[in-house]
C-alpha positions in Angstrom: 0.0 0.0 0.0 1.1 3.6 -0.8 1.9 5.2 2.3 -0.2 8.6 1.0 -4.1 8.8 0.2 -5.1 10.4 -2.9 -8.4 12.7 -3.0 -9.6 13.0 -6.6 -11.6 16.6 -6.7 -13.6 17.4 -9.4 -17.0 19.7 -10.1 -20.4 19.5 -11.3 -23.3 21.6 -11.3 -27.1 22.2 -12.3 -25.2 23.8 -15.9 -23.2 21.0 -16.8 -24.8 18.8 -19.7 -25.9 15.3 -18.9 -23.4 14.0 -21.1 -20.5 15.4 -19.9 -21.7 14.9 -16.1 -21.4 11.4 -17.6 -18.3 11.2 -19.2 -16.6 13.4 -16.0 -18.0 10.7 -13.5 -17.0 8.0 -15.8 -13.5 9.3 -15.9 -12.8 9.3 -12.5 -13.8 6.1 -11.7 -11.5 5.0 -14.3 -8.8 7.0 -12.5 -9.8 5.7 -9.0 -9.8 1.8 -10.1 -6.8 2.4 -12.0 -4.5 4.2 -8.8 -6.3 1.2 -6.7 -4.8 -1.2 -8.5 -1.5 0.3 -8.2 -1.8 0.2 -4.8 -2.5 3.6 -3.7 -5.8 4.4 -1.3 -7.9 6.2 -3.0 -11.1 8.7 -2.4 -13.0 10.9 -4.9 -15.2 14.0 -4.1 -17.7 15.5 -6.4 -18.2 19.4 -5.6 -21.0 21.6 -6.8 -21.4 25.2 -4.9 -19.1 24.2 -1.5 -15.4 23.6 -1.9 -14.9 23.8 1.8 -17.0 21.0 2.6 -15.0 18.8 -0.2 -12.5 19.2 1.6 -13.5 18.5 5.3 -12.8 15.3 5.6 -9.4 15.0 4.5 -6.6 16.8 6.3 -4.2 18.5 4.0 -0.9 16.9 6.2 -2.4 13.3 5.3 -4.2 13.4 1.6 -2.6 14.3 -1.6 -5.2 16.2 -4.0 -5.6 15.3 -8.2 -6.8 18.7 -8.6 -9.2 17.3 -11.6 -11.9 20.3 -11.8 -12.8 22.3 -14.5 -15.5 24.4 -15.1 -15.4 28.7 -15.8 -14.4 31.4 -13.3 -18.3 31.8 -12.1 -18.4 28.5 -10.7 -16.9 26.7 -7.0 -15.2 24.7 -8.4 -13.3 26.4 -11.5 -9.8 24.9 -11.5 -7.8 27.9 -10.4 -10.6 28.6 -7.5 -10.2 25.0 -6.2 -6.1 25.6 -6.7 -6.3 28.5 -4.5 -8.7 26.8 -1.9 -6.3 23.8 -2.1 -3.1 26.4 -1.5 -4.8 28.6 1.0 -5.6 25.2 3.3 -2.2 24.0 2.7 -2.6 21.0 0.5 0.1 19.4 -1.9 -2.1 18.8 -5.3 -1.4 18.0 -9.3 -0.5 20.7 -11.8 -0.3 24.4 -11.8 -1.2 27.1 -9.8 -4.1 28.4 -9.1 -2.3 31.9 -10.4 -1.0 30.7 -13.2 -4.1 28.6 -13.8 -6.2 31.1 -13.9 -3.8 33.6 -16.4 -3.8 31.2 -19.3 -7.6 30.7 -18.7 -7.2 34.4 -20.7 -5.8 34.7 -23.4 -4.5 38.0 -23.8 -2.6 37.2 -20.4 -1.2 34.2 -21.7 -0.3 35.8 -24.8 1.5 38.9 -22.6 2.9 36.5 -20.4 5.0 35.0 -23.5 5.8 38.4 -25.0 7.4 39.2 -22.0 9.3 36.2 -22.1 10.3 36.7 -25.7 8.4 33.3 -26.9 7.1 33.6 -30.0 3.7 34.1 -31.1 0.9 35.2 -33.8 0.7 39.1 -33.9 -3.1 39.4 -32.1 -5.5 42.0 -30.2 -8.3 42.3 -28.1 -11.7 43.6 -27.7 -14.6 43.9 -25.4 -16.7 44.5 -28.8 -16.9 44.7 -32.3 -16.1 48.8 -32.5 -13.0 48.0 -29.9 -11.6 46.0 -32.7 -8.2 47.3 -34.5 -6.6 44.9 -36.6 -4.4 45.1 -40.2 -3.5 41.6 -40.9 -5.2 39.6 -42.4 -6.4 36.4 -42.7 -6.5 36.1 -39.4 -9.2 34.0 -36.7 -11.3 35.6 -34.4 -11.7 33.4 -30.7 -13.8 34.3 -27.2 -10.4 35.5 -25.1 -11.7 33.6 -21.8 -12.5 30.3 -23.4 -10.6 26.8 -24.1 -11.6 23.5 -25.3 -12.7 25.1 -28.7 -15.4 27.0 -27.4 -16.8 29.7 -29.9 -14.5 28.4 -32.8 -15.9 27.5 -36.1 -15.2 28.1 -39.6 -16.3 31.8 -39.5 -14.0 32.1 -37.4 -11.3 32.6 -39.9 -11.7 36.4 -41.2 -10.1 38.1 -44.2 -11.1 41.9 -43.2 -11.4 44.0 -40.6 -15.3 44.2 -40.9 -15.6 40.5 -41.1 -13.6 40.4 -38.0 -15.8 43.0 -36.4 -18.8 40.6 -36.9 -17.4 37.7 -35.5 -16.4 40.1 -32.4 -19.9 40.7 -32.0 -21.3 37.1 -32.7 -19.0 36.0 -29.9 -20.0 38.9 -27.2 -23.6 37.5 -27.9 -22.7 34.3 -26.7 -19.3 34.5 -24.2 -18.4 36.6 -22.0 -15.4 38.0 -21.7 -14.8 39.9 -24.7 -12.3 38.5 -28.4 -9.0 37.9 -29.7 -8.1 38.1 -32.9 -4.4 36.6 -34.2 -2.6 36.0 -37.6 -4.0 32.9 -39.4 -1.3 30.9 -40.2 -2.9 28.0 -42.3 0.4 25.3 -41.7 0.0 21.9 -39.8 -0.7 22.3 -36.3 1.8 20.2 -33.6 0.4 19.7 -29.9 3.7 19.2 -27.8 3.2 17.5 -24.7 5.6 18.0 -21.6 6.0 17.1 -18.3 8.5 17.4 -15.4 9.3 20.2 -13.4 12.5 22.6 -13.4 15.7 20.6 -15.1 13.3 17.5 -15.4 11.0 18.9 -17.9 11.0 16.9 -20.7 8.9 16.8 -23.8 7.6 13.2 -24.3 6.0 13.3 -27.3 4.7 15.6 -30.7 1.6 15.1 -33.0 0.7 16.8 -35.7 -3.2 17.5 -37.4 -2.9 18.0 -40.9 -5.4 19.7 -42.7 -4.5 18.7 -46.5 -8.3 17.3 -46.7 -9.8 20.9 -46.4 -9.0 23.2 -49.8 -10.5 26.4 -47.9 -8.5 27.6 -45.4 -11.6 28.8 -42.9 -11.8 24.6 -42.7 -8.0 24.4 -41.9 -8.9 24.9 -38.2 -9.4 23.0 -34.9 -12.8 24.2 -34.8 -15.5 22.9 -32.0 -16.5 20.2 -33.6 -12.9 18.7 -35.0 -12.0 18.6 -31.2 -15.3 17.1 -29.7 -17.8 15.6 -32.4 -17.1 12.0 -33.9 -19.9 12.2 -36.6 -18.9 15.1 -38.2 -16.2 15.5 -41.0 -14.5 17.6 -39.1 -13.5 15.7 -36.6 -13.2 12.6 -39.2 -10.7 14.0 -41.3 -8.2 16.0 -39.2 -7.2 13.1 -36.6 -4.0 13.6 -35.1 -0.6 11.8 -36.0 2.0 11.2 -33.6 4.8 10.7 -33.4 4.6 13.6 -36.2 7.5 13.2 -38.5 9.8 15.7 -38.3 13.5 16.5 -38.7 15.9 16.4 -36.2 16.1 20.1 -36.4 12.2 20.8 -36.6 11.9 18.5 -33.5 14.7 20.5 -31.6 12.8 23.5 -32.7 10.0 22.6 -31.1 10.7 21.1 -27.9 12.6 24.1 -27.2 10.0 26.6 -28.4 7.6 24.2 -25.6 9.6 24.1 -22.7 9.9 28.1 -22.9 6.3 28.5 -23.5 5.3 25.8 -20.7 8.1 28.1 -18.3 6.6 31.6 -19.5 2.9 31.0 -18.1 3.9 29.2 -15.0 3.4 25.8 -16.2 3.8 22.8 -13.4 3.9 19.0 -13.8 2.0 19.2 -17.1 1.0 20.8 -20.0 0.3 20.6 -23.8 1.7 23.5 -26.1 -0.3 23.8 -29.5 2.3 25.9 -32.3 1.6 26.4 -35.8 4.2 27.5 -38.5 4.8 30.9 -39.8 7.0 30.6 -42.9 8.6 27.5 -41.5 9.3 29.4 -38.3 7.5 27.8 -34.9 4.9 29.6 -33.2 3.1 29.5 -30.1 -1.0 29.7 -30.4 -2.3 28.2 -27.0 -0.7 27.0 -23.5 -2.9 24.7 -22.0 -1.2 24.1 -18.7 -4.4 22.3 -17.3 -4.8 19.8 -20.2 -7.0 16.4 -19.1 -5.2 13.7 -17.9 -8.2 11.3 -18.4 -7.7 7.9 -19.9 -8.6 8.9 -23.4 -7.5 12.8 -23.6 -4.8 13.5 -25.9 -2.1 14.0 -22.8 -2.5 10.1 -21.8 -3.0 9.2 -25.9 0.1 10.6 -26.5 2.2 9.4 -23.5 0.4 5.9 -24.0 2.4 6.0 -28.1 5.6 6.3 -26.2 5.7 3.8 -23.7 3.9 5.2 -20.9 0.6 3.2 -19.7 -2.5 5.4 -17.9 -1.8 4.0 -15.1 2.2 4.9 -15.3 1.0 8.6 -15.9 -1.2 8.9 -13.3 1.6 7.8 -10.8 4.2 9.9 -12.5 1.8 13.5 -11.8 1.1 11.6 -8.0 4.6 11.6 -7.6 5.5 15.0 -8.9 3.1 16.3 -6.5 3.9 14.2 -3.8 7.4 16.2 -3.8 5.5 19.3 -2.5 3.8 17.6 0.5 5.8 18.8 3.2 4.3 19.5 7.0 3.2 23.3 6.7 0.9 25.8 7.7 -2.1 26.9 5.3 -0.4 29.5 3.4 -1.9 33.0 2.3 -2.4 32.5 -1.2 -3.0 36.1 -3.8 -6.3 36.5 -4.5 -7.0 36.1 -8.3 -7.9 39.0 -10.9 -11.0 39.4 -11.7 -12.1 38.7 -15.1 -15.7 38.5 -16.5 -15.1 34.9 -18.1 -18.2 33.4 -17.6 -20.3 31.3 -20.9 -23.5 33.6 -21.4 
């Protein structure tokens, strides 16, 4: 028996769909049956409006936490809200920080936070609305700036003038809060780079590509909603990743390195998956997802399951990572995070 329980926290509420209530508490069963049968003692908590309460029953000196919620900044149990509770009681859990967590939930933050760094990445700006928007180069593709997962992307997306962007500004306001980005289009093949590790152990463990050679117009050249999420539709069907990709030595140094500073520039910890697409052959960053689903069929565990490493090998890997941090403490004071409006409408 492992000498440390695990808690696996995760949310749900009246707005989440059916399906995905479904697929969430599918998921971690998977993951509880799996660390059980590696030996570890294992509990799971469902929260809905009261974190605290999650939490009672499992004293932060004695339980690691798999901090595996999700959710937007309105609800409990939003991951960087449940990182903060978890920091604030003096908990050890997986991934980031509930600071850093929360930055790259926006992406105009994320995007400053790699400027800053000098990592590069599509020109782009932001708007609250449609007359906030200034913008000269086009194509380029038009996203909500607080959402991941694909939310609000779709063909239209992709825009080839300023008054076509202005109308997908204000098609998104109707539906997201949070106001748009807009970035340079560049229509190459798109690489997801997955990392893990912490400080002169991070390592990249593995690259895929999505090619998008079946799709002559470029607005279909894109990871829209429904490539990432919906099997029926062509979409999806015909832009399936490849990994390994096949690259050069030289493209593959390229891009581990371009990941590793990307992953470091936003505060990454543990894990993360960096997507880059190519600007005239040069690598550049489009998205840092430093709370990417570690679920038995998410691209993460795909992709370290290609290279040797089994679910239940990953799940103890991030354990152990975080297992490094649990050290007898005092609940810490933890900064309280910006405010955004980031909420679905």
């Amino acid at each position: 028996m492992k000498p440390t329980p695990i808690l696996l926290l995760y949310g749900l509420d009246e707005n989440t769909l059916p399906v995905d209530a479904e697929v969430t508490r599918h998921s971690i069963q998977r993951a509880e049956e799996t660390l059980r049968s590696c030996g570890w003692t294992v509990e799971s908590r469902e929260v809905k409006d009261d974190l605290p309460a999650a939490l009672a029953a499992f004293p932060p000196e004695e339980w690691l936490v798999f901090n595996l919620c999700e959710g937007s900044p309105s609800q409990p149990f939003y991951y960087a809200h449940a990182a903060r509770e978890l920091e604030l009681r003096g908990y050890a859990y997986t991934g980031s920080a509930s600071a850093a967590l929360h930055e790259t939930q926006f992406k105009p933050l994320m995007k400053r936070a790699l400027e800053a760094q000098n990592v590069p990445t599509p020109r782009w700006a932001a708007a609250e609305g449609p007359d906030d928007l200034f913008f000269d180069c086009f194509p380029a593709i038009v996203k909500p700036a607080a959402e991941h997962c694909s939310f609000g992307i779709t063909r239209d997306s992709v825009v080839v003038s300023l008054e076509a962007a202005r109308q997908q500004v204000a098609a998104i306001s109707r539906q997201y809060a949070g106001g748009a980005i807009i970035e340079e289009f560049l229509d190459s093949d798109e690489y997801g780079i997955s990392l893990w590790g912490n400080g002169n152990d991070l390592e990249v463990f593995g690259i895929s590509v999505i090619r998008y050679d079946a799709f002559p117009d470029p607005r279909d050249r894109v990871c829209t909603f429904d490539a990432k999420w919906l099997p029926e539709t062509d979409a999806y069907k015909k832009t399936m990743p490849t990994c390994p990709a096949p690259l050069t030595p030289a493209m593959q140094t390229q891009l581990e390195s371009l990941a590793k500073r990307a992953h470091d520039a936003c505060g990454g910890r543990d894990c993360s998956r960096i997507d880059v697409r190519l600007q005239q052959g040069r690598p550049m960053v489009l998205d840092v997802n430093i709370n990417c689903a570690v679920s038995e069929n998410s691209g993460f565990v795909d992709t370290a399951r290609i290279f040797g490493w089994s679910y239940s090998a990953v799940l103890e890997r991030l354990a152990m990572m975080a297992l490094k941090r649990m050290t007898p403490r005092q609940p810490v004071l933890a900064a309280p995070l910006a405010q955004h409006h980031a909420s679905r409408a």
